[in-house]
Kinemage of the C-alpha trace (Angstrom):
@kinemage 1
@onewidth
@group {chain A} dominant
@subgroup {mainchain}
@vectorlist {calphas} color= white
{ca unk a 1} P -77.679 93.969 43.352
{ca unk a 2} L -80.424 92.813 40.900
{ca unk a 3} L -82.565 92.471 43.925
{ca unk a 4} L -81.963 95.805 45.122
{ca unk a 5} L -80.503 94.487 48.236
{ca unk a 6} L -77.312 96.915 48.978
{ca unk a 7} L -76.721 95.889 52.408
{ca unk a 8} L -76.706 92.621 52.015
{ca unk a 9} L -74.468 92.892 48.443
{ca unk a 10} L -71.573 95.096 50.510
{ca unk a 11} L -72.147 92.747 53.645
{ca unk a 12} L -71.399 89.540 51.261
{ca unk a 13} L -68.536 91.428 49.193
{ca unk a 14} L -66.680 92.522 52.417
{ca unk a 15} L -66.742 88.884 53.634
{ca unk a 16} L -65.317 87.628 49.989
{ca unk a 17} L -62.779 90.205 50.205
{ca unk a 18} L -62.149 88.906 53.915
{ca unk a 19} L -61.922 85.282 52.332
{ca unk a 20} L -59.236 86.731 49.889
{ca unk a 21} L -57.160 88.175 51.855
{ca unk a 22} L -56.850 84.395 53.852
{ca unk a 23} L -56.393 82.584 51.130
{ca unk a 24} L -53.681 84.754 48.919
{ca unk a 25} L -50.505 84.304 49.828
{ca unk a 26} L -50.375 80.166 49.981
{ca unk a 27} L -53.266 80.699 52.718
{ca unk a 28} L -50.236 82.109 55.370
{ca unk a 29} L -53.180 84.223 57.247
{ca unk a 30} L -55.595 81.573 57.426
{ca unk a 31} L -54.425 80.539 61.206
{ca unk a 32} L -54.840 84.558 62.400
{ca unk a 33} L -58.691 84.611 60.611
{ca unk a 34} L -60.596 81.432 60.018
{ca unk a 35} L -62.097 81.633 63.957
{ca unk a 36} L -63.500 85.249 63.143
{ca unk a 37} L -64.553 84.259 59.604
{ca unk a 38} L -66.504 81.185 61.173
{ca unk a 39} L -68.280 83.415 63.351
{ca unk a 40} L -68.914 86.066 60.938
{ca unk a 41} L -70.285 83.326 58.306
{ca unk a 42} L -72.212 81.933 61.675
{ca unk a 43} L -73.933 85.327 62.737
{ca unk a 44} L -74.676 86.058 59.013
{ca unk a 45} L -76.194 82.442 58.716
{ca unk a 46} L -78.713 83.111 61.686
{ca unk a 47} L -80.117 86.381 60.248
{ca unk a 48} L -80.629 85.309 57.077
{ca unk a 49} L -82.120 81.756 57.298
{ca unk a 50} L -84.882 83.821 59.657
{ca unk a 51} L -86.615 85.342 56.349
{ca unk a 52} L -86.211 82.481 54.377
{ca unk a 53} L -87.979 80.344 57.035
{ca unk a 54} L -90.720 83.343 57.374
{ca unk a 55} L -91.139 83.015 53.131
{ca unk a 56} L -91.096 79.454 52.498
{ca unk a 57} L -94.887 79.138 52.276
{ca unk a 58} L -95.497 82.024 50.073
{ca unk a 59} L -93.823 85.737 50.023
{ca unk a 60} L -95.881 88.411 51.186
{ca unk a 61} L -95.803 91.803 49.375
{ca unk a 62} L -97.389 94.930 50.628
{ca unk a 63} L -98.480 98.153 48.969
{ca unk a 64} L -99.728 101.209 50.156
{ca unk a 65} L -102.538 103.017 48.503
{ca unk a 66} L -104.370 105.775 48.918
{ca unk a 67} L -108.318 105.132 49.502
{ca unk a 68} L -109.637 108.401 48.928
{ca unk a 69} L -108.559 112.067 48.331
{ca unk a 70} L -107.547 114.048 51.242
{ca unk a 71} L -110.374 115.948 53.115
{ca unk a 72} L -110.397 118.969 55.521
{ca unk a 73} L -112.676 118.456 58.818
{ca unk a 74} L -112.022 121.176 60.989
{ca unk a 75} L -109.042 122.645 59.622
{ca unk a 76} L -107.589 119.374 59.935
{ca unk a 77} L -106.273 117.442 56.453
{ca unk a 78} L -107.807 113.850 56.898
{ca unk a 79} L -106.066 110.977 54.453
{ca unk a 80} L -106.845 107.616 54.004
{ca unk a 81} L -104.731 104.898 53.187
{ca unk a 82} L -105.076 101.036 52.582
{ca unk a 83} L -102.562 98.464 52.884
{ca unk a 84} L -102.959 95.699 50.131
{ca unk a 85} L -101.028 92.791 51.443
{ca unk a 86} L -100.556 89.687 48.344
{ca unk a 87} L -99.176 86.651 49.064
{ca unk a 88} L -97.194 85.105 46.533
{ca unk a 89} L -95.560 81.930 45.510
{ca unk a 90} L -92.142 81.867 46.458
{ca unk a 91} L -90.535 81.960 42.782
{ca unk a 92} L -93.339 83.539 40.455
{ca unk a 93} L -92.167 84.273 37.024
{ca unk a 94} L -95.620 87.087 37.229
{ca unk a 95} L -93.565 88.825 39.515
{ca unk a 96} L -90.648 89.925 37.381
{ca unk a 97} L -86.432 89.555 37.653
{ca unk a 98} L -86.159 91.647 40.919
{ca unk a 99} L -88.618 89.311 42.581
{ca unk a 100} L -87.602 86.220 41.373
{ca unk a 101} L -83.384 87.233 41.585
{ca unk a 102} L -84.474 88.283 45.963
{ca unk a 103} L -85.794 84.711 46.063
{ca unk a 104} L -82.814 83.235 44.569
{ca unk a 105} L -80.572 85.187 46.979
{ca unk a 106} L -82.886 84.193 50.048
{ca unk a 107} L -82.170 80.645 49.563
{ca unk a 108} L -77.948 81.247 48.274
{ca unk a 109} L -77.640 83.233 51.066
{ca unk a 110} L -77.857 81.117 53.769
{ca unk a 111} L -76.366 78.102 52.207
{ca unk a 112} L -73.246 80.322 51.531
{ca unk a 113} L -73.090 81.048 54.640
{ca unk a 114} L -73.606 78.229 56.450
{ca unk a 115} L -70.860 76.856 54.005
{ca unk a 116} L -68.353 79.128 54.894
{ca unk a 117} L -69.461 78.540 58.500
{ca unk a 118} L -68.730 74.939 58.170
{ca unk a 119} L -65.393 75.195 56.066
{ca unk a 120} L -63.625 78.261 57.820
{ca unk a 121} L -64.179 76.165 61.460
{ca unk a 122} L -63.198 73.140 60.125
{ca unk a 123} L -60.269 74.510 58.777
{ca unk a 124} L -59.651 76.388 62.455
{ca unk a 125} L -60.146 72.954 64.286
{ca unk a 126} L -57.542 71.136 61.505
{ca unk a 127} L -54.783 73.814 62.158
{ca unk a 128} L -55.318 73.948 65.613
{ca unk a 129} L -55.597 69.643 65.660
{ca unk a 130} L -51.651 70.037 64.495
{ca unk a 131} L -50.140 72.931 66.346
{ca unk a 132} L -48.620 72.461 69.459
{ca unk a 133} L -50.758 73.362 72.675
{ca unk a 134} L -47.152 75.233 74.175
{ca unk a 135} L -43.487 75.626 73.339
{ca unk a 136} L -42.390 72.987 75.672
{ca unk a 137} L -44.442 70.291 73.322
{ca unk a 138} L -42.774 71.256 70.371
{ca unk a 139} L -40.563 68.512 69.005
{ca unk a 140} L -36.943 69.297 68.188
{ca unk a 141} L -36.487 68.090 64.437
{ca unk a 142} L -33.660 66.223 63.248
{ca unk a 143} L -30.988 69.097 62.689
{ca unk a 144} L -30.158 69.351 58.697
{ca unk a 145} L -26.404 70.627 58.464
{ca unk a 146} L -26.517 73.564 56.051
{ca unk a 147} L -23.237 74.357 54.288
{ca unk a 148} L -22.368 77.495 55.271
{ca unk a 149} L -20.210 78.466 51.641
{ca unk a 150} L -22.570 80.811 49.134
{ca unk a 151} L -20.983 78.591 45.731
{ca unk a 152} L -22.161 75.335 47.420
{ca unk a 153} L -25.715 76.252 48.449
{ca unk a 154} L -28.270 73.004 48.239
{ca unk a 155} L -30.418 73.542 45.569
{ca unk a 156} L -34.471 73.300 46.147
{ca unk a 157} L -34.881 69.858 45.274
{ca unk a 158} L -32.220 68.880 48.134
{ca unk a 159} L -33.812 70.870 50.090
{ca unk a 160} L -37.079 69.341 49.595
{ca unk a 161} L -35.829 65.648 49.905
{ca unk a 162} L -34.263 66.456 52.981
{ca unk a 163} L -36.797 67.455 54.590
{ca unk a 164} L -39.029 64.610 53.520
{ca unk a 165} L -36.756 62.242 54.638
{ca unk a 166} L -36.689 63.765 58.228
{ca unk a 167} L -40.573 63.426 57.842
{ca unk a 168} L -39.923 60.210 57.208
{ca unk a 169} L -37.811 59.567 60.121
{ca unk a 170} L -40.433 61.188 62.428
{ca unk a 171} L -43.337 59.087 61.476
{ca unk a 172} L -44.976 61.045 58.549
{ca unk a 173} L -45.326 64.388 60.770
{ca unk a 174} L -45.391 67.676 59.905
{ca unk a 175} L -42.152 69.213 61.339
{ca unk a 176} L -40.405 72.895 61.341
{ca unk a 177} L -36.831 72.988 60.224
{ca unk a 178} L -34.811 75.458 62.433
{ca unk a 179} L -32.504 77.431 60.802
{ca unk a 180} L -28.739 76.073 61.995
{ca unk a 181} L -26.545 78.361 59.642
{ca unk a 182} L -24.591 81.260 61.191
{ca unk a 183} L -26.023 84.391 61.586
{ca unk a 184} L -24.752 88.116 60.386
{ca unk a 185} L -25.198 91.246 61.629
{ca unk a 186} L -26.439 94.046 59.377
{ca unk a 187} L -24.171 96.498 59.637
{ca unk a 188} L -21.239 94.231 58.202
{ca unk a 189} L -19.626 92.618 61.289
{ca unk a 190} L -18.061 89.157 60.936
{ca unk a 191} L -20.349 86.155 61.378
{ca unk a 192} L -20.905 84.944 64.919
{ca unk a 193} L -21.359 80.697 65.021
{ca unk a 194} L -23.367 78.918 67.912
């Protein structure tokens, strides 16, 4: 905003809001929307390492001025104008905060980018590495008998060890636990068991 860049300020807070919304919730959307933020990050990479490359050697500034007071010739206004072009370095503390905070954001901007490029498709390629390519390569985990009593419910920590110990048992893999208790109807009915 100090550089009196708008677009690119909402364009960069839309894709930190887009980064929040994956990663609240223990990161539970991150499978639906690290692809699309990859190629976001990607797309916003390309066009804005193209004006950094352009200003590396020295930023160009140009001003319009007016040459000489307007004249009538024929009943037609004639103006002049001149366009002062100054090259510059590319941080010049002559130039002011503006000019110096747009070079800053020229070179943040596509290393943020490319960062979030880099981490949102590794992340895609890691969750995809460990999900199963159909249903019929899922594994069936070891089945974890639940009791089926509310006053003797495991507590967390049984939980927990349970299922590390039917990591365990498969190698060190990740595995789902499938629920085994019985289910209930809503509207009251007596529980049905599989």
């Amino acid at each position: 905003l100090i550089a009196v860049d708008v677009a690119g300020a909402m364009l960069t807070g839309l894709l930190l809001a887009f980064g929040w919304v994956m990663l609240k919730d223990g990161m539970c959307e991150m499978p639906k929307y690290a692809l699309i933020y990859a190629v976001l990050c990607g797309l916003n990479f390309f066009f804005e390492i193209l004006p950094l490359f352009s200003e590396l050697n020295g930023r160009v500034t140009r001003r319009v001025e007016l040459a000489s007071p307007p004249s009538y010739v024929n009943g037609t206004r004639m103006t002049t104008y001149t366009l002062a072009t100054q090259t510059s370095s590319f941080f010049a503390a002559s130039q002011g905060v503006a000019y110096n905070a747009e070079s800053a954001s020229l070179l943040l901007g596509p290393l943020c980018m490319g960062l979030g490029t880099y981490l949102a498709a590794n992340a895609h390629n890691e969750m995809q590495r460990y999900m199963p390519m159909s249903m019929d390569d899922w594994d069936e985990p070891p089945l974890v008998s639940m009791p089926s009593g509310s006053d003797n419910r495991p507590s967390g920590s049984t939980m927990r060890s349970r299922e590390r110990e039917s990591r365990e048992e498969l190698g060190g893999r990740e595995t789902y636990l499938h629920f085994t208790g019985p289910s209930h109807k809503l509207d009251g009915g007596s529980p049905k068991t599989s």
